[in-house]
C-alpha positions in Angstrom: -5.6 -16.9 10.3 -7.8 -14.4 9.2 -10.5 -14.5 6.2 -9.1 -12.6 3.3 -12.2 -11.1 1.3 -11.2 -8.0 2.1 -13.3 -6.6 -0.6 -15.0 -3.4 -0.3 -13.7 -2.6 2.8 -11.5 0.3 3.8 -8.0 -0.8 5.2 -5.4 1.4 6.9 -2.6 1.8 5.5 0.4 1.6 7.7 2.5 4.5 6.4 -0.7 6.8 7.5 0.5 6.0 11.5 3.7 4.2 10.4 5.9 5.7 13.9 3.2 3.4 15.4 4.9 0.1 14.6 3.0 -2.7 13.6 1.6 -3.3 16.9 0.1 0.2 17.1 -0.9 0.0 13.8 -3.4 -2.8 14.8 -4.0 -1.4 17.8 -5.1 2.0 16.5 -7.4 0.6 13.2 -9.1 -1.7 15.2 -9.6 1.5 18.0 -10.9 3.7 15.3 -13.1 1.0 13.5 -11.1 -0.4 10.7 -11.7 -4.0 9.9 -8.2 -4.5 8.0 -4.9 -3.0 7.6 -1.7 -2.9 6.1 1.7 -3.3 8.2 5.1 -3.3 7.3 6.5 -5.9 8.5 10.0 -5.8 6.5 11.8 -3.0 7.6 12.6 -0.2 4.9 13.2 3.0 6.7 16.1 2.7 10.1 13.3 4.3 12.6 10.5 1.2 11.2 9.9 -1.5 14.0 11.4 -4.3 13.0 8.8 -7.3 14.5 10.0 -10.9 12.0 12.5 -12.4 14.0 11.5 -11.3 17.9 9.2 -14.1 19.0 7.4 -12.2 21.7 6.7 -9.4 19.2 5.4 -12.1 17.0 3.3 -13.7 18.8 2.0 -10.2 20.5 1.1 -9.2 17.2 -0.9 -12.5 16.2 -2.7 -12.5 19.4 -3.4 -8.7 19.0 -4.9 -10.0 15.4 -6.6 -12.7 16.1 -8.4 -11.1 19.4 -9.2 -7.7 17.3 -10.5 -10.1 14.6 -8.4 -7.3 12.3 -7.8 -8.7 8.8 -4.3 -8.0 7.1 -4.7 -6.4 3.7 -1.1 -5.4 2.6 2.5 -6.2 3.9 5.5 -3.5 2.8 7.8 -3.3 1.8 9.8 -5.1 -0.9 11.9 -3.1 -3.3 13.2 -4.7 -6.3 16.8 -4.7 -6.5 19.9 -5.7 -8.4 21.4 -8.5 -6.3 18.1 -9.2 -4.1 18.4 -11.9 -1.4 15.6 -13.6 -1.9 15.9 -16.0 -0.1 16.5 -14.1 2.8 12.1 -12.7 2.9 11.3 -16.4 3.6 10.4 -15.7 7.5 8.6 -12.3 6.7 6.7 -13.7 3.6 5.9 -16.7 6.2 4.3 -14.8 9.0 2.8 -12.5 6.8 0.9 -15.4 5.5 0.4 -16.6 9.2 -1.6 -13.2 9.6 -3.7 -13.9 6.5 -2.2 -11.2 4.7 -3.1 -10.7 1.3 -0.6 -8.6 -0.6 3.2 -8.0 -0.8 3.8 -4.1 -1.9 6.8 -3.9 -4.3 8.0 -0.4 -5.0 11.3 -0.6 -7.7 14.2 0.4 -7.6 16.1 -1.4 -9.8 16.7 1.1 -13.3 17.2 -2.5 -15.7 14.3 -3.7 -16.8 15.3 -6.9 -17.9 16.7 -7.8 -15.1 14.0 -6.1 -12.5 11.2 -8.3 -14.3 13.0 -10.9 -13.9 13.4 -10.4 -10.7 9.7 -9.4 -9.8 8.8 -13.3 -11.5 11.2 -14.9 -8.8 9.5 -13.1 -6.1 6.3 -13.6 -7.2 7.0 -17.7 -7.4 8.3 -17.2 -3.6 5.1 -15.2 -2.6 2.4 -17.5 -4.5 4.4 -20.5 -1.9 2.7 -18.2 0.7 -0.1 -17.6 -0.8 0.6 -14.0 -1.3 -0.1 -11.6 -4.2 3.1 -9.4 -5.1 2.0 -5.6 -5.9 4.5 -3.7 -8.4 4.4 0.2 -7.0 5.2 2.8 -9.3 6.2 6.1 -8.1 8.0 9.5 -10.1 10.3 9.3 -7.5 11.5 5.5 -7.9 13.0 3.4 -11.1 9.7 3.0 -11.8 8.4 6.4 -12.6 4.4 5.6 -14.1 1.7 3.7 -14.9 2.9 2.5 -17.8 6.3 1.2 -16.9 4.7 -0.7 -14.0 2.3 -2.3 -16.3 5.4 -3.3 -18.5 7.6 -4.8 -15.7 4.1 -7.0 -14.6 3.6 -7.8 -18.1 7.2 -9.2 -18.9 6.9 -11.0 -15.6 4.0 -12.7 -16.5 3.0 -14.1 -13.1 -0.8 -15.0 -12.7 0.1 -13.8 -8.7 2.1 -11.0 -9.9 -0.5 -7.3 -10.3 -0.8 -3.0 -10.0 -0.7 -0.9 -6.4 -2.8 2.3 -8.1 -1.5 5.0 -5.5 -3.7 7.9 -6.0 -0.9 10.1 -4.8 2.1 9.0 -7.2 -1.1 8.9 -10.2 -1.2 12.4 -9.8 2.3 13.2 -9.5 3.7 11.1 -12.4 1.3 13.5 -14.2 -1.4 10.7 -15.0 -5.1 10.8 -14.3 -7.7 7.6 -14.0 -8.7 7.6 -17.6 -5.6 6.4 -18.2 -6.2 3.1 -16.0 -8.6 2.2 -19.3 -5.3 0.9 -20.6 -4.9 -1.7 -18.0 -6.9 -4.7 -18.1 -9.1 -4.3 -14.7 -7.9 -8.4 -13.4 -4.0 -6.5 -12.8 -5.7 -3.6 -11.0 -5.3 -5.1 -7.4 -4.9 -2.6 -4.8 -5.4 1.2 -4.2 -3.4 3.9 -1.8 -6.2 6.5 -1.3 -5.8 9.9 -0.3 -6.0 13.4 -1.4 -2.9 15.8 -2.1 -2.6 20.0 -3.3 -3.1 21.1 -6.8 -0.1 19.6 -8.6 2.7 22.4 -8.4 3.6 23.9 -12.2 6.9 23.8 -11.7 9.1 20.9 -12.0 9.8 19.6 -8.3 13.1 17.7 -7.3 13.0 13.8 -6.4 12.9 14.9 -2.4 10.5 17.4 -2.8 8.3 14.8 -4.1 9.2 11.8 -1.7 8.9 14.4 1.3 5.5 15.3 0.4 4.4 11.3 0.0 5.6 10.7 3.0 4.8 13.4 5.3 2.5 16.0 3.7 -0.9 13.9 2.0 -4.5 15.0 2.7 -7.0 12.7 3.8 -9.6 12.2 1.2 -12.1 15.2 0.5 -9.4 17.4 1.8 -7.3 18.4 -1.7 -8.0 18.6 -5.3 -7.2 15.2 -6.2 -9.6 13.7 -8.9 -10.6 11.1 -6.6 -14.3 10.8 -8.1 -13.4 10.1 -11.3 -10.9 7.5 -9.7 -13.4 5.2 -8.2 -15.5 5.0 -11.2 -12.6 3.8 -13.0 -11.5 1.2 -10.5 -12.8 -2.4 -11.1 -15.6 -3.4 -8.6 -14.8 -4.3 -5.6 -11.1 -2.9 -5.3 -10.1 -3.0 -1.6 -9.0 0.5 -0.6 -6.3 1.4 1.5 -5.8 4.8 3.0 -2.6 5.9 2.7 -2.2 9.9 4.4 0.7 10.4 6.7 0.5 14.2 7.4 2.8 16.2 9.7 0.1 18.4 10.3 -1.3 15.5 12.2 1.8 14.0 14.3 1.0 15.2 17.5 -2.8 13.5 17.6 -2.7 9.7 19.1 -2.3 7.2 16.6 -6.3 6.3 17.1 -7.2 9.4 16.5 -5.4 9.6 13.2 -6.7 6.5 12.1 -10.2 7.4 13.0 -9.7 10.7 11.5 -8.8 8.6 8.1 -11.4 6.6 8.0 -14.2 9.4 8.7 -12.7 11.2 6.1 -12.7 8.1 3.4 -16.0 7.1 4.5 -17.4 10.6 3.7 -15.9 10.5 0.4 -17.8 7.2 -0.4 -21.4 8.2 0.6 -20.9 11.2 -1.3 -19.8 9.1 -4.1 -23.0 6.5 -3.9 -20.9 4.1 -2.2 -20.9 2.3 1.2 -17.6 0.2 2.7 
């Protein structure tokens, strides 16, 4: 198992190479000089490698792990929903914890609030059995739209295990900015997605518009005009950061590369900022 002070380091983020598979994923971070990264190990898109439940892709990926000495940050993705089978994330949650991982990213989609906290609190007593932090997601393109309501649905959950994902990305696009993480006691701020993005559009874009850009069209850090300054002076010391860029523009490089490109990018970003990772 690996150690999980993961504080200040830079992770990758495995939506950033996610047609990489988890095995790639590793591969590539530990190529282009990550020490951690972030897999998704449950399966939320039909083309995502599916690894919990084929042993030799298992115990490939463990090995890969342990021989890269690769620490893993994050594990995605777990959706709220009406009617979850929670019983059913037992094996992932397990392994996930057999790789040391850390966090459990939970984007919502679950429009009842009553019933999604609710929720959330059972899946956080499942995770803390694993010793796994869950990680409440919002984005304007989910039932959990901003900061706010994801600080509400943590809140009424009231889990000591259950926290905030900060996405720098859906910040921006719900039409927040950091200041606004002053509301937030700093202990629930657990996790951040970094990356850059365009000027936010004036015009009111539809809910694809906006997922299609999250997924495919992010800028590595430096690259846009994200306020991503003024973001790390309001995040609590310490924050692990996770780069989270997939970018079309990039597809046809090796995964590697992409990764490295991330992480020269991020790193950049920090010196200029007074910080090292």
């Amino acid at each position: 198992m690996n150690d999980n002070d993961s504080s200040n380091a830079l992770s990758l983020a495995a939506l950033t190479i996610l047609d990489a598979g988890p095995i790639g994923q590793v591969r590539a971070a530990a190529e282009a000089g990550f020490t951690s990264v972030g897999l998704r190990l449950q399966p939320l898109l039909p083309t995502d490698v599916a690894v919990v439940g084929d042993a030799s892709a298992m115990n490939e990926l463990a090995h890969l792990i342990a021989q890269t000495k690769m620490r893993v940050l994050e594990v995605g993705v777990f959706p709220l929903k009406a009617g979850m089978d929670l019983e059913s994330l037992g094996p992932v949650l397990s392994f996930s914890h057999k790789l040391g991982a850390r966090y459990i990213v939970c984007p919502v989609e679950d429009d009842d609030k009553k019933r999604r906290a609710e929720t959330f609190a059972e899946l956080c007593d499942l995770a803390e059995t694993c010793a796994l932090e869950a990680l409440v997601e919002f984005n304007p393109y989910s039932a959990c739209r901003s900061l706010s309501e994801a600080y509400e649905l943590v809140t009424k959950a009231d889990r000591p295990n259950g926290k905030l994902l900060i996405d720098a990305f859906h910040l921006s696009r719900s039409g927040a900015h950091p200041l606004d993480l002053r509301s937030v006691p700093k202990d629930l701020l657990a996790l951040v997605h970094l990356c850059d993005a365009e000027p936010l559009p004036t015009t009111p874009r539809s809910v694809e518009d906006l997922r299609r850009e999250s997924r495919t069209a992010r800028l590595l850090p430096g690259e846009g005009s994200l306020w991503l300054n003024a973001l790390l002076d309001a995040l609590p010391p310490g924050i692990p950061l996770s780069i989270e860029a997939p970018a079309a523009k990039n597809a046809h490089l090796p995964a590697a590369e992409r990764a490295r490109l991330a992480l020269v990018a991020s790193q950049r970003l920090l010196a200029k900022h007074g910080r090292t990772e």
